[in-house]
N, CA, C and O atoms as a Tinker XYZ file with bonds, in Angstrom:
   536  protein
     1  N    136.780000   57.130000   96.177000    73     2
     2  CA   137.781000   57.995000   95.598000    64     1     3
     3  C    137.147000   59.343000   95.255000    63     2     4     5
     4  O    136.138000   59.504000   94.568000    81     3
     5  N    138.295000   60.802000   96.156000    73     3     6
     6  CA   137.553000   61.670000   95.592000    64     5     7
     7  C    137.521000   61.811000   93.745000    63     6     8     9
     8  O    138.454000   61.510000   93.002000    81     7
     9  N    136.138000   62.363000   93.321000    73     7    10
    10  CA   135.714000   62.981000   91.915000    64     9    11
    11  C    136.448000   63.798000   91.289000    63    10    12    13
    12  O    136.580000   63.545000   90.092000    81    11
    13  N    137.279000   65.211000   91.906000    73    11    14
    14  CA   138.074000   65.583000   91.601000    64    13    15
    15  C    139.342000   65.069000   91.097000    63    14    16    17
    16  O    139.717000   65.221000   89.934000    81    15
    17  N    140.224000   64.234000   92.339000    73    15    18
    18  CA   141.085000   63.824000   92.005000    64    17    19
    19  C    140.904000   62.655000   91.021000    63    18    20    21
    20  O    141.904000   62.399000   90.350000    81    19
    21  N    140.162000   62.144000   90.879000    73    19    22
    22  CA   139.697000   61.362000   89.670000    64    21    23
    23  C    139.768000   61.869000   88.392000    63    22    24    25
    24  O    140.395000   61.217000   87.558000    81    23
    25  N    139.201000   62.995000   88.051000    73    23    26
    26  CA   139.806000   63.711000   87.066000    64    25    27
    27  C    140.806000   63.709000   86.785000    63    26    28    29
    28  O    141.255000   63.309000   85.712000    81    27
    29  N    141.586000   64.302000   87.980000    73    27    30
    30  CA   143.376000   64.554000   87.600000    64    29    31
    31  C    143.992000   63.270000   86.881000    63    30    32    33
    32  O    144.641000   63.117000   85.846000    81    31
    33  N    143.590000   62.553000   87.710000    73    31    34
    34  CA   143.937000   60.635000   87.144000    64    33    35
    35  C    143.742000   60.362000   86.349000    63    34    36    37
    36  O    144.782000   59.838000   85.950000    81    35
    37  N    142.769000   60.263000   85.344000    73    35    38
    38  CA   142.205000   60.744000   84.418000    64    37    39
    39  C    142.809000   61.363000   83.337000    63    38    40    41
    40  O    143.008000   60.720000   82.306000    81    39
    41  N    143.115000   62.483000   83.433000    73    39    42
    42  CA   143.998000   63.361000   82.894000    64    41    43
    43  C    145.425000   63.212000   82.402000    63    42    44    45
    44  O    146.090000   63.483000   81.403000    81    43
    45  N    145.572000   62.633000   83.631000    73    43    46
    46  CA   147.187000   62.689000   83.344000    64    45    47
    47  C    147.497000   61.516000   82.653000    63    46    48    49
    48  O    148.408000   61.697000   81.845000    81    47
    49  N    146.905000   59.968000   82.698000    73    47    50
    50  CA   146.865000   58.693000   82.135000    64    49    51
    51  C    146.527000   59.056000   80.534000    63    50    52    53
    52  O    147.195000   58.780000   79.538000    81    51
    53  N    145.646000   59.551000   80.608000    73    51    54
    54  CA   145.270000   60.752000   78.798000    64    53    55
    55  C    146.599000   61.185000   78.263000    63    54    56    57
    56  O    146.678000   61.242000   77.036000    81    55
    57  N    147.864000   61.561000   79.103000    73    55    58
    58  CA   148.916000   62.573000   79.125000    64    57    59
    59  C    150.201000   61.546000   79.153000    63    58    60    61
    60  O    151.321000   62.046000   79.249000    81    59
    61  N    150.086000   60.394000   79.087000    73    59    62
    62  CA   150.867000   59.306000   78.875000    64    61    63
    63  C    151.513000   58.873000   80.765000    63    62    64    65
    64  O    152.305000   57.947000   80.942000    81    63
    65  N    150.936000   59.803000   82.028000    73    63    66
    66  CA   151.520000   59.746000   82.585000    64    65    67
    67  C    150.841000   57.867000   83.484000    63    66    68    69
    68  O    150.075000   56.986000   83.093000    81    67
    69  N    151.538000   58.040000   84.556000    73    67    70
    70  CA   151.245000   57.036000   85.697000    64    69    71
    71  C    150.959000   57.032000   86.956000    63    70    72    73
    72  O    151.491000   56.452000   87.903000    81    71
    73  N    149.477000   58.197000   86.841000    73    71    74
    74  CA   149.440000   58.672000   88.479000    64    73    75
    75  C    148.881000   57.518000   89.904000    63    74    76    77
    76  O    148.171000   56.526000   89.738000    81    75
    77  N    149.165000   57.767000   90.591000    73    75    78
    78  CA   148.581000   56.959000   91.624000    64    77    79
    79  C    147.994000   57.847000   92.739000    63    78    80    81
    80  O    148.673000   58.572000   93.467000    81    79
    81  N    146.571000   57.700000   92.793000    73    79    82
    82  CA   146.248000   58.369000   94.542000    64    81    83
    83  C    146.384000   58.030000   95.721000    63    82    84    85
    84  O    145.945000   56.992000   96.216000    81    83
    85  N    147.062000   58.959000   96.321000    73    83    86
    86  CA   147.895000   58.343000   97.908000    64    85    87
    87  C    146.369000   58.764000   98.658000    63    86    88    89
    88  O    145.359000   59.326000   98.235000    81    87
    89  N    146.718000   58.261000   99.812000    73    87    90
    90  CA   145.539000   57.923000  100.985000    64    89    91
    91  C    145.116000   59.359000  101.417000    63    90    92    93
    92  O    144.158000   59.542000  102.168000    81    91
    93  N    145.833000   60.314000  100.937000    73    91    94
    94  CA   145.062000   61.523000  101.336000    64    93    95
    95  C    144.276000   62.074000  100.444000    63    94    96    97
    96  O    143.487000   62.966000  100.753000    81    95
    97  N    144.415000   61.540000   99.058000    73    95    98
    98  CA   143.698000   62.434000   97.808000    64    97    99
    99  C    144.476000   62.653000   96.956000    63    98   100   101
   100  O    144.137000   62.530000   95.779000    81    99
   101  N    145.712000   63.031000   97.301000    73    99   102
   102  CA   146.931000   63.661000   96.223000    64   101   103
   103  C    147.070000   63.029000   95.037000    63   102   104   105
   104  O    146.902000   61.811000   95.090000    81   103
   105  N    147.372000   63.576000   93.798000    73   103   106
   106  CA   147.643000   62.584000   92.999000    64   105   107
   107  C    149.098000   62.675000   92.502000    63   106   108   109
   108  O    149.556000   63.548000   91.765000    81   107
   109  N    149.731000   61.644000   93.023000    73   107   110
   110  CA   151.425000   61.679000   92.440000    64   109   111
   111  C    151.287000   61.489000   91.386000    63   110   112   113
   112  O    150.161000   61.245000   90.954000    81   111
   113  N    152.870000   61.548000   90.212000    73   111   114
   114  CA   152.816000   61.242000   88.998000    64   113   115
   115  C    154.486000   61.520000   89.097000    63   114   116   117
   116  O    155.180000   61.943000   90.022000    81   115
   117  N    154.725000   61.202000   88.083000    73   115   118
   118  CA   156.515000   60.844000   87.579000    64   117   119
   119  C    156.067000   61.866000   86.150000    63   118   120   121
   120  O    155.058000   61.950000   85.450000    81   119
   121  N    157.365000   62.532000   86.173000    73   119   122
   122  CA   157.979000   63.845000   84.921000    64   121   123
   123  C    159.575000   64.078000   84.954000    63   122   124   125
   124  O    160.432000   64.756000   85.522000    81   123
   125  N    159.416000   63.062000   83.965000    73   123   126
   126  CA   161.277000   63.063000   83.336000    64   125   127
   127  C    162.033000   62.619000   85.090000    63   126   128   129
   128  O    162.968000   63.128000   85.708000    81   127
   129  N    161.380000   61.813000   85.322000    73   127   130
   130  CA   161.793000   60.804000   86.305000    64   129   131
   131  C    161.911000   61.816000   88.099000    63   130   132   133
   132  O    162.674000   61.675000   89.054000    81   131
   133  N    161.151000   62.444000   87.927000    73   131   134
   134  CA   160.831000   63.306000   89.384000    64   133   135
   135  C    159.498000   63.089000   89.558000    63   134   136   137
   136  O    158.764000   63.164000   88.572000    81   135
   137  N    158.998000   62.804000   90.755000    73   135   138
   138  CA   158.096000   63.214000   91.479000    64   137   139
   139  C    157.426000   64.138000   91.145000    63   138   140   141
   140  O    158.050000   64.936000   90.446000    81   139
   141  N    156.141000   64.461000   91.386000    73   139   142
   142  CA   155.705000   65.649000   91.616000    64   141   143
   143  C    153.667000   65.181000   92.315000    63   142   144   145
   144  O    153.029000   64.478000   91.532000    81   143
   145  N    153.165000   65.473000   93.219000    73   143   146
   146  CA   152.076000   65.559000   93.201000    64   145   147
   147  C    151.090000   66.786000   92.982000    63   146   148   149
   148  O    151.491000   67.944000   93.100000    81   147
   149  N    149.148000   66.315000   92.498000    73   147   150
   150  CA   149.047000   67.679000   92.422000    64   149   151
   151  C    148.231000   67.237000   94.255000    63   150   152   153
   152  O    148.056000   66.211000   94.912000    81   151
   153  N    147.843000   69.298000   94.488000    73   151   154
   154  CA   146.891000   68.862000   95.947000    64   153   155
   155  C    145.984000   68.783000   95.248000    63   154   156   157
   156  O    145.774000   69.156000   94.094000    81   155
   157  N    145.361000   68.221000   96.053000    73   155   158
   158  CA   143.400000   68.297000   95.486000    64   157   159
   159  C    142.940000   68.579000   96.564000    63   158   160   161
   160  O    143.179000   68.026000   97.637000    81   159
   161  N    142.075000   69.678000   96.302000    73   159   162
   162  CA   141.060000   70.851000   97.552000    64   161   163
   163  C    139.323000   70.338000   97.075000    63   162   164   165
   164  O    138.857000   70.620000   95.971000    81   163
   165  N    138.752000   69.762000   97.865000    73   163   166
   166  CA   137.692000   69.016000   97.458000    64   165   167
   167  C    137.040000   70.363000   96.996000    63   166   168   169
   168  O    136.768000   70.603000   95.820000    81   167
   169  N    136.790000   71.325000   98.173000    73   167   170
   170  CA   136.250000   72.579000   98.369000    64   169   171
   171  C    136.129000   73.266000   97.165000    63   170   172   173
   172  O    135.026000   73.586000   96.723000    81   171
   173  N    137.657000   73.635000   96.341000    73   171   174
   174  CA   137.800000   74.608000   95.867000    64   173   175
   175  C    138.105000   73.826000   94.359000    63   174   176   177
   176  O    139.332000   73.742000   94.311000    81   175
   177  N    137.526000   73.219000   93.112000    73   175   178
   178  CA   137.366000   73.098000   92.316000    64   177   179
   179  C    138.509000   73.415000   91.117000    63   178   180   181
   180  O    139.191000   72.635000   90.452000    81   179
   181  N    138.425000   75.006000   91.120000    73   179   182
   182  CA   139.374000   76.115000   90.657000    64   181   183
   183  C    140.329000   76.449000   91.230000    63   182   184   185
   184  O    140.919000   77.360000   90.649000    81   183
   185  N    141.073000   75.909000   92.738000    73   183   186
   186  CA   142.317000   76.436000   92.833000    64   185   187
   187  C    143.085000   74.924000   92.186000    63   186   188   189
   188  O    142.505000   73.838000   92.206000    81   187
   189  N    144.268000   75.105000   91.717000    73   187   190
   190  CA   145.270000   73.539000   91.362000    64   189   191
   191  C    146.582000   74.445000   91.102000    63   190   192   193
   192  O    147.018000   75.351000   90.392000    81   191
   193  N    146.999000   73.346000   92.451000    73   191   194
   194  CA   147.787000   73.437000   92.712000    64   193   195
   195  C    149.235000   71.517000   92.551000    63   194   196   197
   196  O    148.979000   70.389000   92.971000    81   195
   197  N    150.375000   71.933000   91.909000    73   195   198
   198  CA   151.288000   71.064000   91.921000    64   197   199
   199  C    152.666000   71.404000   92.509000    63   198   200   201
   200  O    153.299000   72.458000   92.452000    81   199
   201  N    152.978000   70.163000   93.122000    73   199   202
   202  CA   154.136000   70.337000   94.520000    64   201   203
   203  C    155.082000   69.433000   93.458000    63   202   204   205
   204  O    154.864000   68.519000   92.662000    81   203
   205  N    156.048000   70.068000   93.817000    73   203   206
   206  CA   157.695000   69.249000   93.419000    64   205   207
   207  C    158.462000   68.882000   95.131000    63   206   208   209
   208  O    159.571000   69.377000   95.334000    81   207
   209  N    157.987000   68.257000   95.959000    73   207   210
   210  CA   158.749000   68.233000   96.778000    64   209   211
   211  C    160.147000   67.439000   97.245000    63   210   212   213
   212  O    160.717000   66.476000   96.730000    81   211
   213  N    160.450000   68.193000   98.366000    73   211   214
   214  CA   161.933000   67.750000   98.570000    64   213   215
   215  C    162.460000   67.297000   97.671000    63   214   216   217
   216  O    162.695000   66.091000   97.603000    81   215
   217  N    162.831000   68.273000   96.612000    73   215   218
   218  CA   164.144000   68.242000   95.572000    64   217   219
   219  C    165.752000   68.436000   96.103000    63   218   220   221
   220  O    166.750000   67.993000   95.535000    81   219
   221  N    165.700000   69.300000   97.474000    73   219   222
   222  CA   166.945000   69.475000   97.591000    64   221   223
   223  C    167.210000   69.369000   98.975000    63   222   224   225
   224  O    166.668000   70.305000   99.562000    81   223
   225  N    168.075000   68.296000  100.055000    73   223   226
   226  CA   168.583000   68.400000  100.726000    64   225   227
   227  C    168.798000   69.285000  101.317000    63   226   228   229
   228  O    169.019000   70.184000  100.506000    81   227
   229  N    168.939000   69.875000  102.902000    73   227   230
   230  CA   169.488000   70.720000  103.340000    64   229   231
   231  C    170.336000   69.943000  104.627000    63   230   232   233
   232  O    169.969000   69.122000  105.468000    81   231
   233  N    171.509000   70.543000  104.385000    73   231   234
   234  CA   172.722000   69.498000  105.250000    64   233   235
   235  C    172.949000   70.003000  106.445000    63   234   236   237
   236  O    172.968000   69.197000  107.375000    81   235
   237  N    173.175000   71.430000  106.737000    73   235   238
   238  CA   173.022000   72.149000  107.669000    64   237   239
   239  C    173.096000   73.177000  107.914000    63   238   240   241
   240  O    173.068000   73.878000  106.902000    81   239
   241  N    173.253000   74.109000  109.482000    73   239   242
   242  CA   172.592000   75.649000  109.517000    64   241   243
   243  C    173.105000   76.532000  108.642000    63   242   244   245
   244  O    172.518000   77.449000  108.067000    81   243
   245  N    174.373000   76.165000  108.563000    73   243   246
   246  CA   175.526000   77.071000  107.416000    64   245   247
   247  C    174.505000   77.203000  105.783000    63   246   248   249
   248  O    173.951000   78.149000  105.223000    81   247
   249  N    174.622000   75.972000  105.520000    73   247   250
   250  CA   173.589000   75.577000  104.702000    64   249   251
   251  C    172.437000   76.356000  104.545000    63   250   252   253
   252  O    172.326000   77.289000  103.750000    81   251
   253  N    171.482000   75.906000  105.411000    73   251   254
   254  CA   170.386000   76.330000  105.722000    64   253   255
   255  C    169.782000   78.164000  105.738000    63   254   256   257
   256  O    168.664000   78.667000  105.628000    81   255
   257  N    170.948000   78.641000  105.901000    73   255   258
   258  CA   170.956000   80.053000  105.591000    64   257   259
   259  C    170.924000   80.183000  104.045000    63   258   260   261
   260  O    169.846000   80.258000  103.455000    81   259
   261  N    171.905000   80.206000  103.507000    73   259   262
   262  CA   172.055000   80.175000  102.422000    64   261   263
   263  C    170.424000   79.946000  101.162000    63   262   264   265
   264  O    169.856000   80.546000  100.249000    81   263
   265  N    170.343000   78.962000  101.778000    73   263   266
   266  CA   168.772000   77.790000  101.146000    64   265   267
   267  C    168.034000   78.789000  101.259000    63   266   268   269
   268  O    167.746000   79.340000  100.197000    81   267
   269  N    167.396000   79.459000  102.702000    73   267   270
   270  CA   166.488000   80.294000  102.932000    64   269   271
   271  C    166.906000   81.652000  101.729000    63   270   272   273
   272  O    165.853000   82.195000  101.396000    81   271
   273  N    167.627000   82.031000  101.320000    73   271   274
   274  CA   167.959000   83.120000  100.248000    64   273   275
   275  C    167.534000   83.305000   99.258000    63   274   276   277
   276  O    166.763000   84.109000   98.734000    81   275
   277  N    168.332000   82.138000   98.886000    73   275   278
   278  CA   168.019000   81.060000   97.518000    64   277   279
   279  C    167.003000   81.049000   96.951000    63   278   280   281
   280  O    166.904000   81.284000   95.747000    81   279
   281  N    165.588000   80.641000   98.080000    73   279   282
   282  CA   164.540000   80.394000   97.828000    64   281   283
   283  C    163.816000   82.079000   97.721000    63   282   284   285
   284  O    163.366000   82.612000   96.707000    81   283
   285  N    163.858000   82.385000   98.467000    73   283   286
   286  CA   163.439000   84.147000   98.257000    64   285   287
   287  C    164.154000   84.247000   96.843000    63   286   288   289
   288  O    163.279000   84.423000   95.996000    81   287
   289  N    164.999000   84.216000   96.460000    73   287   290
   290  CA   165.675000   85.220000   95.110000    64   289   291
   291  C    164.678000   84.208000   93.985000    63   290   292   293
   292  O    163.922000   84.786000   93.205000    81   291
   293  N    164.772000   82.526000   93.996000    73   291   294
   294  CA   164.093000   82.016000   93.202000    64   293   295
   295  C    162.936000   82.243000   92.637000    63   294   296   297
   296  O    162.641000   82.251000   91.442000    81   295
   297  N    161.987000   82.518000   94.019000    73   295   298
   298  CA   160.446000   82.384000   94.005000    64   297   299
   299  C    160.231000   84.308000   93.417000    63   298   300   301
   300  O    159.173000   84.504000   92.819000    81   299
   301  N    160.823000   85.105000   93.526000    73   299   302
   302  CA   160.997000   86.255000   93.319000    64   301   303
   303  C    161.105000   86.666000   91.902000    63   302   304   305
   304  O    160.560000   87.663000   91.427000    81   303
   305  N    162.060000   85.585000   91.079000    73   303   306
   306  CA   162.184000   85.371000   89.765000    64   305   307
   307  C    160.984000   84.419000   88.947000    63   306   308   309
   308  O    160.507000   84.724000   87.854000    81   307
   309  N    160.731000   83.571000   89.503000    73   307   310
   310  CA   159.361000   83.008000   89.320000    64   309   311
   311  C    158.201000   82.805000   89.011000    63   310   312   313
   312  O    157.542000   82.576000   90.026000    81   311
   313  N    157.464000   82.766000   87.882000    73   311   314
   314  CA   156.461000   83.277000   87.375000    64   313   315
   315  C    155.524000   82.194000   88.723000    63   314   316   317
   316  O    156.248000   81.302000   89.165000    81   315
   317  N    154.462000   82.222000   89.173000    73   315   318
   318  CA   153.721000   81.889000   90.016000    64   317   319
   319  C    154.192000   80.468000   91.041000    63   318   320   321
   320  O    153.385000   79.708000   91.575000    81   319
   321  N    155.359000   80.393000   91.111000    73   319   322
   322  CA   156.039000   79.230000   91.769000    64   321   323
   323  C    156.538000   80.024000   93.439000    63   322   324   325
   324  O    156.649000   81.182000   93.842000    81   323
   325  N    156.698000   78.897000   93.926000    73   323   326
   326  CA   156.809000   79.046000   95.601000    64   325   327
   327  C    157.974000   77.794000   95.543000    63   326   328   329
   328  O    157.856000   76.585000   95.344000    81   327
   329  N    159.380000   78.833000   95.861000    73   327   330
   330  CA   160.201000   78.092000   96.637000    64   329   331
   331  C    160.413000   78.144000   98.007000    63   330   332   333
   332  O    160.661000   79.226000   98.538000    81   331
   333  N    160.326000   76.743000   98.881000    73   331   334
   334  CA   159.991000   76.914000  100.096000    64   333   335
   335  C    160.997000   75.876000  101.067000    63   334   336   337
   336  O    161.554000   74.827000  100.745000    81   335
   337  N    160.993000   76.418000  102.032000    73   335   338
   338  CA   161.711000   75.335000  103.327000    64   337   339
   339  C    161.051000   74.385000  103.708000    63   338   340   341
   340  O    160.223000   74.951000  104.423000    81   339
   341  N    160.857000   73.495000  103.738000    73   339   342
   342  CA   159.258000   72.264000  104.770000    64   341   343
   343  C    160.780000   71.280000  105.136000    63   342   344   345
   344  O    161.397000   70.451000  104.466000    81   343
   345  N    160.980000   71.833000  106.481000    73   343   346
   346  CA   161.628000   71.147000  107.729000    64   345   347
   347  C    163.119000   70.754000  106.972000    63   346   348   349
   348  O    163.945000   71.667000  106.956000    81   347
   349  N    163.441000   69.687000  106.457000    73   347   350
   350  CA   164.996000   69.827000  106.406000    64   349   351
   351  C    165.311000   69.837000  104.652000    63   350   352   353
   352  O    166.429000   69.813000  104.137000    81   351
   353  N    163.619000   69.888000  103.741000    73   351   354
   354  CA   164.260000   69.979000  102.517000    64   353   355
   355  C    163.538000   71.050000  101.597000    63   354   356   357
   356  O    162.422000   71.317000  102.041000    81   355
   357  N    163.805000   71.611000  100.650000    73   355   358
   358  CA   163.011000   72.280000   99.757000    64   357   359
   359  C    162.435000   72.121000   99.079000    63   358   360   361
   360  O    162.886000   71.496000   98.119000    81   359
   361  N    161.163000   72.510000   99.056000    73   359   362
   362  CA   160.212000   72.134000   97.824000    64   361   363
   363  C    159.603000   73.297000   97.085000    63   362   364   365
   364  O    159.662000   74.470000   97.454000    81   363
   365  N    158.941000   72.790000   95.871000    73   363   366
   366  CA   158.921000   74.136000   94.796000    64   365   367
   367  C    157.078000   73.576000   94.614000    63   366   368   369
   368  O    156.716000   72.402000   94.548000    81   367
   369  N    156.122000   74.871000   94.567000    73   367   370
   370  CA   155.014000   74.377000   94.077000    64   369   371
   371  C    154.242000   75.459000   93.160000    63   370   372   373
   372  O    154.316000   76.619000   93.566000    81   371
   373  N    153.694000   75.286000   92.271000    73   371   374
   374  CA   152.846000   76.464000   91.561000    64   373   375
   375  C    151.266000   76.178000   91.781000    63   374   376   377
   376  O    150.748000   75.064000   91.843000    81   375
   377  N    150.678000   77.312000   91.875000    73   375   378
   378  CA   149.540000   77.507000   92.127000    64   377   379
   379  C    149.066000   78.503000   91.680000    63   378   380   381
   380  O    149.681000   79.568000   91.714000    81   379
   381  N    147.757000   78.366000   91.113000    73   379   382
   382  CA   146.441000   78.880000   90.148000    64   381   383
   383  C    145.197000   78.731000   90.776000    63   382   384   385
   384  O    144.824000   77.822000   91.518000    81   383
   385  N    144.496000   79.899000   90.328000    73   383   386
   386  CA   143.187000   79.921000   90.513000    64   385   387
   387  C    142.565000   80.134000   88.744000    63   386   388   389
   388  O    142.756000   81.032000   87.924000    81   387
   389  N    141.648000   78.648000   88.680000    73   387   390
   390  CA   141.354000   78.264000   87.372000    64   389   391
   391  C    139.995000   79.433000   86.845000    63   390   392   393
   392  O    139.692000   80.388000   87.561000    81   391
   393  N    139.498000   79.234000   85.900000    73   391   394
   394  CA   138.416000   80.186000   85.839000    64   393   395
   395  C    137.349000   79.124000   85.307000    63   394   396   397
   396  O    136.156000   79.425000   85.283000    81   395
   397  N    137.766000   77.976000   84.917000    73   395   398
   398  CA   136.881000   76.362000   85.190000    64   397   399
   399  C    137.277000   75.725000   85.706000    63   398   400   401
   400  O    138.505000   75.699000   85.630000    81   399
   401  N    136.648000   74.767000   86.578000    73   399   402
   402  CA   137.652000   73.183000   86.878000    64   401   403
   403  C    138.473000   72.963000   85.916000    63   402   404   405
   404  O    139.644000   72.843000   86.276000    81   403
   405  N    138.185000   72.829000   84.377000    73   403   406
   406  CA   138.844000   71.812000   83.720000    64   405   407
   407  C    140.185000   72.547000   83.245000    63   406   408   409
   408  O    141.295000   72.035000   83.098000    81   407
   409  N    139.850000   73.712000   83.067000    73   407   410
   410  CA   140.979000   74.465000   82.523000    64   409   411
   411  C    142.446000   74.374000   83.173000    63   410   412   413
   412  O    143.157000   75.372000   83.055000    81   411
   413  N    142.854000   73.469000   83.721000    73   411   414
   414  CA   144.345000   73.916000   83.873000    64   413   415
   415  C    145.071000   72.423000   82.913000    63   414   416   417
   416  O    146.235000   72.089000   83.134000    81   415
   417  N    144.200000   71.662000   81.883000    73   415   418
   418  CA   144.189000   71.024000   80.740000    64   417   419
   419  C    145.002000   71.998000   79.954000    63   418   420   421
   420  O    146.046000   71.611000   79.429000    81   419
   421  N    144.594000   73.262000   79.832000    73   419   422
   422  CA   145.152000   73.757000   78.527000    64   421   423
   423  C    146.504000   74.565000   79.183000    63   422   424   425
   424  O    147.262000   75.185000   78.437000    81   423
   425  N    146.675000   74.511000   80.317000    73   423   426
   426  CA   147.921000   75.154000   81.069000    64   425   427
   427  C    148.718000   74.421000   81.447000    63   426   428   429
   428  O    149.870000   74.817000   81.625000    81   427
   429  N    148.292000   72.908000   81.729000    73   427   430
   430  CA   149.479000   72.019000   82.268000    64   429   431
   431  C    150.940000   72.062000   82.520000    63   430   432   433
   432  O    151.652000   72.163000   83.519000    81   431
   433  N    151.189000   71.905000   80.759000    73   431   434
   434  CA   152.320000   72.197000   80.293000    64   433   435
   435  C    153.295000   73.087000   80.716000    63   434   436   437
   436  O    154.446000   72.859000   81.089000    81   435
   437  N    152.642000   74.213000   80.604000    73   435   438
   438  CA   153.100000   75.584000   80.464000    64   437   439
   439  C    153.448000   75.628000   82.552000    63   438   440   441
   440  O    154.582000   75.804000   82.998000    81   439
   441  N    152.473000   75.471000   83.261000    73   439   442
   442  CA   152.764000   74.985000   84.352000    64   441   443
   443  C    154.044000   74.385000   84.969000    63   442   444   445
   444  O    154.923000   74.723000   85.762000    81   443
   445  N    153.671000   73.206000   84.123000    73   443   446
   446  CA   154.898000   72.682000   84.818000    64   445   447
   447  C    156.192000   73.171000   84.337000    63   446   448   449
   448  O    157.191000   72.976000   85.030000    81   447
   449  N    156.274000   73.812000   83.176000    73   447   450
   450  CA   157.921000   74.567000   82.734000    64   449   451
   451  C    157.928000   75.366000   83.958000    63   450   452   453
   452  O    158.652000   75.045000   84.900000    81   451
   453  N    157.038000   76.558000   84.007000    73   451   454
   454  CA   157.179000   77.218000   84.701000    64   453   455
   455  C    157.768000   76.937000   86.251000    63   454   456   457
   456  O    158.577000   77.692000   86.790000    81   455
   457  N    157.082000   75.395000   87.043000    73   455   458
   458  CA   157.724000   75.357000   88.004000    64   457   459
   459  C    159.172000   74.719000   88.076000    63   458   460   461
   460  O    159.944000   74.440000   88.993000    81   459
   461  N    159.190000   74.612000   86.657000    73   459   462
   462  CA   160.924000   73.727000   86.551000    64   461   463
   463  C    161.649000   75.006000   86.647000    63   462   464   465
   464  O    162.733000   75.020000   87.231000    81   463
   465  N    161.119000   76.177000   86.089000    73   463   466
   466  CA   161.746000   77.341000   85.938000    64   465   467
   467  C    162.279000   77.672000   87.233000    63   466   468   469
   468  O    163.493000   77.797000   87.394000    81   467
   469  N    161.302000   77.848000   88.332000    73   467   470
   470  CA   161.523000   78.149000   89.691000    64   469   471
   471  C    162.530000   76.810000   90.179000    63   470   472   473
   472  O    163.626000   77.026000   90.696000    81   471
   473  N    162.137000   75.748000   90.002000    73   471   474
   474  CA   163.455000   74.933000   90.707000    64   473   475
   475  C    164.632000   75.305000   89.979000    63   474   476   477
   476  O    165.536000   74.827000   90.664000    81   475
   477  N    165.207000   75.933000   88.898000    73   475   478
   478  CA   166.232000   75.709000   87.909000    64   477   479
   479  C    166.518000   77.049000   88.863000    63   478   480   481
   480  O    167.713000   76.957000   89.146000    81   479
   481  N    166.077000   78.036000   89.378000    73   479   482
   482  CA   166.482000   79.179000   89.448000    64   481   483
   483  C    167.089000   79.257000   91.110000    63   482   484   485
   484  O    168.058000   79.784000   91.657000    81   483
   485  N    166.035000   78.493000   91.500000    73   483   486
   486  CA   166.692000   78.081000   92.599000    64   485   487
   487  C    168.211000   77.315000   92.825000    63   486   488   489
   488  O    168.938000   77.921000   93.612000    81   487
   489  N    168.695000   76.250000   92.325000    73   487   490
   490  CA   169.435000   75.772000   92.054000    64   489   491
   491  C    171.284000   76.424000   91.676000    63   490   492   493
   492  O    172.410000   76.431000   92.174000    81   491
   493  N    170.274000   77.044000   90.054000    73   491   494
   494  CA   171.429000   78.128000   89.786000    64   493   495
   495  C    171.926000   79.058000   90.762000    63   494   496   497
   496  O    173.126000   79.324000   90.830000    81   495
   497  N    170.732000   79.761000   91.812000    73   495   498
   498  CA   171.427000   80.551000   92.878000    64   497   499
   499  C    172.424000   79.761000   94.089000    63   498   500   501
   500  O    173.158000   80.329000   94.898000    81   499
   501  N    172.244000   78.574000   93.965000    73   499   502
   502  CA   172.500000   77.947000   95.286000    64   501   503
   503  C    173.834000   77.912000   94.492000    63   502   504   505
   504  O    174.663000   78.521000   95.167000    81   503
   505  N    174.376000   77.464000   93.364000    73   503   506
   506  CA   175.883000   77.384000   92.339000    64   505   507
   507  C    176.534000   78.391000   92.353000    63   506   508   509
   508  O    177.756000   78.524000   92.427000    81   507
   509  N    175.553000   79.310000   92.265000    73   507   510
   510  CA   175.986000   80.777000   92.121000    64   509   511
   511  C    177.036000   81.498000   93.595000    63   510   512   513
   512  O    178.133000   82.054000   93.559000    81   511
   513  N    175.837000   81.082000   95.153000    73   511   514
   514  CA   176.434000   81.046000   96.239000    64   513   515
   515  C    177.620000   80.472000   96.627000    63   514   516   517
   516  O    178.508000   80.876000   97.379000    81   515
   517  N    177.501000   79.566000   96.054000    73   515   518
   518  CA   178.486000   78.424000   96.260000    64   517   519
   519  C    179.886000   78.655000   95.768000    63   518   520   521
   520  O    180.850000   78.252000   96.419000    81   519
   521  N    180.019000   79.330000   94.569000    73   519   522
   522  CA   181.097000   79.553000   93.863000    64   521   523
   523  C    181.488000   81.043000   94.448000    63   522   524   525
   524  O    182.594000   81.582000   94.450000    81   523
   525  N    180.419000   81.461000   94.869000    73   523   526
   526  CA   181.112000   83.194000   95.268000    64   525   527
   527  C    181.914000   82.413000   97.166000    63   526   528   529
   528  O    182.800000   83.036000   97.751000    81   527
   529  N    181.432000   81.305000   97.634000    73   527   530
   530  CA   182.376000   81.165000   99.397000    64   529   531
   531  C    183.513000   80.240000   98.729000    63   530   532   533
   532  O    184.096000   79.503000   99.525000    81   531
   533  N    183.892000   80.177000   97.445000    73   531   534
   534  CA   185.465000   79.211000   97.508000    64   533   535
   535  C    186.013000   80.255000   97.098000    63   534   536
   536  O    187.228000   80.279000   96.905000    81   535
């Protein structure tokens, strides 16, 4: 098991959570009943990065326009979050460059609002779209 992601595991079990490492390294974990993994970059120590993926369906091209917008206006509003397309669904991820390994302990939190922020904003635009074509 990578050392790094061992940490995270570590960490987050400290944090009341229930992570598990998938076969690539990642470490999933459950937050208020979503998904979310972080990556783990063996390499890079100080970058940490956490994915919310495929939160949202995309049904089709009509759709799919729209989504692509969405995600620009979201990630735009966004304090360091990336709303993104990956093939038919959207996913939201934030990413940091730490100034220790350990330090994104004292940012976690604040982290993860932040990327709820970017999915919430995303969302709201897609309601927002939605209500301006009826």
């Amino acid at each position: 098991m990578n050392a790094l992601a061992q940490t995270y595991d570590t960490y987050l079990r400290g944090e009341g959570y229930q992570p598990v490492i998938d076969p690539d390294g990642d470490v999933i974990f459950k937050r208020e009943g979503r998904t979310y993994f972080i990556q783990v970059y063996d390499g890079d120590p100080m970058y940490f990065r956490v994915v919310f993926p495929r939160f949202w369906k995309i049904e089709n091209d009509e759709e799919r326009a729209r989504v692509a917008r969405a995600c620009v206006a979201a990630t735009a509003l966004s304090k360091c979050t990336t709303v993104f397309i990956s093939r038919d669904y959207v996913t939201a991820s934030i990413e940091v460059i730490l100034d220790s390994p350990d330090a994104y302990k004292v940012i976690f939190e604040r982290l993860m609002n932040a990327l709820m922020n970017g999915v919430n904003n995303f969302v709201a635009t897609m309601r927002e779209r939605q209500t301006q074509l009826n």
